[in-house]
N, C-alpha and C positions, 0 to 999 in steps of 0.2 A: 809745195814750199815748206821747207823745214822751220820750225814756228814750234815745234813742241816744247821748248825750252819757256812758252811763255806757259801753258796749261797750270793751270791753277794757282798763276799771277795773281796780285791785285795790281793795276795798273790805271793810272792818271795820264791822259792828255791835254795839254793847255793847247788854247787857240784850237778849239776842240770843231769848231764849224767853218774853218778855213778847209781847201780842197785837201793837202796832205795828210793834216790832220781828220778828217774825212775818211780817207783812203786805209790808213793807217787803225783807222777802230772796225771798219769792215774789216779787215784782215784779221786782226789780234780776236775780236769774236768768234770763226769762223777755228780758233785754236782753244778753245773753251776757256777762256781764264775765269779766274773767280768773282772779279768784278773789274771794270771800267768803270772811271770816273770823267766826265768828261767838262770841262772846267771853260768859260767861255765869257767873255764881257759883254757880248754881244748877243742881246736875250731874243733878238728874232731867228737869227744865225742860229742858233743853242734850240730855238722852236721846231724851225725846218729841219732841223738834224734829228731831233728825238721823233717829228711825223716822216722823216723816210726809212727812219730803221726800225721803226713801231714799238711795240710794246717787249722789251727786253730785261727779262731778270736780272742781266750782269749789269745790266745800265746803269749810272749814277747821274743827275743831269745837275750841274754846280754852275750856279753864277758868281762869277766872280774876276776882280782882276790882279794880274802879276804884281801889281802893284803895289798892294795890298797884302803885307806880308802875314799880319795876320789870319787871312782869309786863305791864303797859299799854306800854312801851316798846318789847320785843321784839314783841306783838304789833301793833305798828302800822307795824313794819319793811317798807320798800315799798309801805306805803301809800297809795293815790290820794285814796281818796272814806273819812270815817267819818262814819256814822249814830249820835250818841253817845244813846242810848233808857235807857241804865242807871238808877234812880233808886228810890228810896222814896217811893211816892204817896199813901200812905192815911195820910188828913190826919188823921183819930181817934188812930192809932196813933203818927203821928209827934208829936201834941200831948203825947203822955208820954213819946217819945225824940227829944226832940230833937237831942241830941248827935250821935246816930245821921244824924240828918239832916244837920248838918254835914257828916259824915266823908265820907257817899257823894253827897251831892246838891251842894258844894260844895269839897270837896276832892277828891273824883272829879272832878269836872269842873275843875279848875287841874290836874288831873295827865292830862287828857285834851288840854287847851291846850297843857301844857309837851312833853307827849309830839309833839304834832303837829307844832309848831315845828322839834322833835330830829328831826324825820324828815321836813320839808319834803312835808308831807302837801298834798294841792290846796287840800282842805276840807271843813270839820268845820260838817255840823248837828246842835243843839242842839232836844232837842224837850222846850219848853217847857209851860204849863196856862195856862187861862185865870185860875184861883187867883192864876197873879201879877199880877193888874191887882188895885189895895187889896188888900194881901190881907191875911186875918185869921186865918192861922192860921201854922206855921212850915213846912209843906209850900206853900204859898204864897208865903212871904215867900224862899227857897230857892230856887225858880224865876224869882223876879223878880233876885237876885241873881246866878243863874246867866247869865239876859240880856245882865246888866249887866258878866259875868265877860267873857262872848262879845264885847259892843262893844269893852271895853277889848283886849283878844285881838288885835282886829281891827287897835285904832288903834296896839299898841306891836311889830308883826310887824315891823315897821322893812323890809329888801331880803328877807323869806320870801315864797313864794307862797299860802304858806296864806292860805284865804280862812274867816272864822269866819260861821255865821249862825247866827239861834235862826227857830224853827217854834213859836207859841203856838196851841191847839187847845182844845178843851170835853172833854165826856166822849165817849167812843167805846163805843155800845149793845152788850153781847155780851162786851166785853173783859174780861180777870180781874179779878174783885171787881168789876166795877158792878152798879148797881142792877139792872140786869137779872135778872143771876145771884140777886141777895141775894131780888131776887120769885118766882123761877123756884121756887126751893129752899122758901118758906114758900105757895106755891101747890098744889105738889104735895104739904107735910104736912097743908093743908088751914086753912092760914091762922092770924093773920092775919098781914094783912100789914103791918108796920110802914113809921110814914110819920111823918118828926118836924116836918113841918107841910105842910099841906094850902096853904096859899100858895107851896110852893117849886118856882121854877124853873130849869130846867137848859139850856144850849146840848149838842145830841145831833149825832150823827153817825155815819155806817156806818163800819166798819173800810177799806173800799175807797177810798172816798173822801178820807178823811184820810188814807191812802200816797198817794194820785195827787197830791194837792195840796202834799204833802212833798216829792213829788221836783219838781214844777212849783217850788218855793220855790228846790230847790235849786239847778237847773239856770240860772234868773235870775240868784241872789244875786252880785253883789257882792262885798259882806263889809259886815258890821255891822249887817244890817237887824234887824227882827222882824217876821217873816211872820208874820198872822193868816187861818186862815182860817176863811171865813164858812160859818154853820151856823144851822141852826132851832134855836129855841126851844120846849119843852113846860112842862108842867105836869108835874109828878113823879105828882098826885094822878090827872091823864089817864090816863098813862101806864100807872101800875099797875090800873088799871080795863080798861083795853084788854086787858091781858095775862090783867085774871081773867076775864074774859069771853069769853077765843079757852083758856086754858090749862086752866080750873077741869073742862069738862067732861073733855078728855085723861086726867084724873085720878079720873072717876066721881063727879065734883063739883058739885055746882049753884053756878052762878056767888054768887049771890046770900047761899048759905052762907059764902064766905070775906071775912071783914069787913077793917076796914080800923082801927089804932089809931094816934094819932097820941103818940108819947114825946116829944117837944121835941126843937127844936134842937141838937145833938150839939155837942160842944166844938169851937170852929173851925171851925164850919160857918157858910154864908152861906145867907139865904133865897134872892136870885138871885145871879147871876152875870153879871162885863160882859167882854166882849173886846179893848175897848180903855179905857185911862183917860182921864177927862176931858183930862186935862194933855198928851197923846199926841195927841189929834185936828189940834193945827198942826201936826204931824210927820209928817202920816200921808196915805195915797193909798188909792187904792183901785179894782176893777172888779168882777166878779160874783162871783166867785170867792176873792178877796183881798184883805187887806189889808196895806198894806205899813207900819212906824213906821220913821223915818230913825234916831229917836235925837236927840242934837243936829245933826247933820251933815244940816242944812236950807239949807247953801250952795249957789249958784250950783252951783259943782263937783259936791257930792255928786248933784245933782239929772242933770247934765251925763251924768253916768258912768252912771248909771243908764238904758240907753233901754227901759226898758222902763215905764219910768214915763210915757214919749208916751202911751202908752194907758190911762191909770191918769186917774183923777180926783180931787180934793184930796176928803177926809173932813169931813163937816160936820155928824155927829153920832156920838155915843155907844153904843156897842151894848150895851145894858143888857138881861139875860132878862125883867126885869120891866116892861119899857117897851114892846118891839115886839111885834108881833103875833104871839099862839101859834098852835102844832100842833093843831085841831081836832082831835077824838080820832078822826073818819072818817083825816084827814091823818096818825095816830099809823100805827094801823092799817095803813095802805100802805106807811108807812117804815118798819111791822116788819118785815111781808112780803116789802117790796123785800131789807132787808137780811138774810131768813134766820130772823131772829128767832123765827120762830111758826111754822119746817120742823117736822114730827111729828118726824121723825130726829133733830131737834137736842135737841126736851124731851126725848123720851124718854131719850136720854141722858145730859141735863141738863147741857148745856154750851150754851145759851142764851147 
């Protein structure tokens, strides 16, 4: 993985014991920078992460929250590179708090901006949902905003060097609170397993590969983009059939015993999901890997400064879960095992 660009970084992650952010300090480690800082509200989260990476020289272990601009200021002091991952994601929960959403998912992030500025930081990615393309719910509509926090970031930096980008992604299979987990856990009491509708689909992804293609965004960017990257498409209703079928016996279970009930659609929730919006595809590039949205900044110029867009090809449709072709459930199957998913080690300790 090309990463040498971070080598003798200083570099801050928020939301530092969440799984991308996670993913994402194994990585940048493994590229020697000079220090991580790893920034986290959540001191048992911020525990377990400092005892599974052990005792490391570059480590910095920060409590603290986005909130809190003062505390986001010092720690961004000397800053090179921030990974800003901090956020309230569970779109159920924020549908009843949303005030809450505001405070951390967009006033963390203007104090994540102002702080970066204050300390002439290189640059700051923003890791964004697919939720924000229409979105229908307030944890959606919070990411699309945060974007749009990021361009503007970009365009009023005036003589700073900071560079702002946002990273938009799907779900990542395995990570806290996904569906993975939520099947894992009603598999092994022996079902069933709820499903609030049997037509929904989701864009999936392994935890590895969304950090590679995170730092790939970063290393490019610019400033001002939104990097999307590209990912399959399942079925939920596949999905969770795959898992009782490799999971149910683990459990002394006949697959065929644990049913399957469908409750409805949950508040703010979408039956599919798209990755790019309709209205974004003349803004947008693209190659196997990624996708790139300009934003407005569709000029000559913007286009000029960009070389890596030579290799990029304009976007001439819509990446809609409902529209392209799914995950066969043999094709589930392989991309659970690839990612880990259906290790015995991992059920059994039920962290799937």
């Amino acid at each position: 993985m090309a990463t040498s660009w971070l080598t003798g970084k200083s570099v801050l992650v928020t939301g530092a014991s969440g799984t991308v952010a996670t993913g994402l300090i194994t990585q940048v480690l493994a590229t020697q920078p000079r220090v991580i800082r790893a920034l986290d509200s959540h001191e048992h989260g911020l525990f377990q992460l400092q005892q599974r990476l052990g005792e490391r020289d570059e480590m910095r272990w920060l409590l603290g929250d986005i909130r809190d601009y003062g505390r986001l200021r010092r720690a961004m002091d000397g800053i090179d590179v921030v990974f800003h991952t901090a956020a309230l994601k569970h779109v159920t929960i924020g549908e009843y708090n949303p005030f809450e959403i505001v405070q951390t998912n967009l006033v963390g992030l203007q104090n994540v901006i102002n702080a970066a500025l204050e300390n002439n930081v290189e640059l700051v990615v923003f890791t964004s949902s697919d939720k924000a393309v229409n979105p229908s719910n307030a944890m959606g509509a919070s990411k699309l905003m945060g974007e749009r926090l990021m361009a503007a970031a970009n365009e009023m930096r005036g003589r700073a060097r900071t560079r702002f980008t946002s990273v938009r992604f799907g779900n990542i299979l395995g990570s806290n609170g996904s569906v993975v987990e939520v099947f894992l856990g009603q598999i092994a009491r022996g079902g069933p397993i709820t499903l609030t509708d049997r037509r929904m689909t989701r864009f999936v992804m392994g935890l590895d590969t969304a950090v590679r293609l995170v730092l790939r965004a970063a290393e490019i960017s610019v400033g001002g983009e939104v990097f999307v990257l590209k990912m399959p498409a399942l079925r939920i209703i596949d999905l969770a059939e795959v898992m009782i079928r490799h999971l149910a016996p683990r459990y002394d279970r006949r697959p065929e015993s644990v049913g399957v009930v469908e409750i409805g659609v949950k508040l703010g929730e979408k039956l599919h999901e798209e990755l790019l919006a309709e209205s974004e595809v003349q803004s947008a590039y693209e190659d196997e890997e990624l996708i790139v949205y300009l934003g407005d900044r569709q000029d000559a110029k913007a286009i000029r400064d960009r070389e890596y867009l030579r290799a990029m090809r304009p976007v001439t449709q819509v990446y809609h879960s409902g529209r392209i072709p799914l995950m066969t459930p043999a094709e589930i199957e392989q991309f659970l095992l690839h990612i880990g998913i259906l290790e015995p080690t991992r059920v059994a300790e039920g962290i799937a």
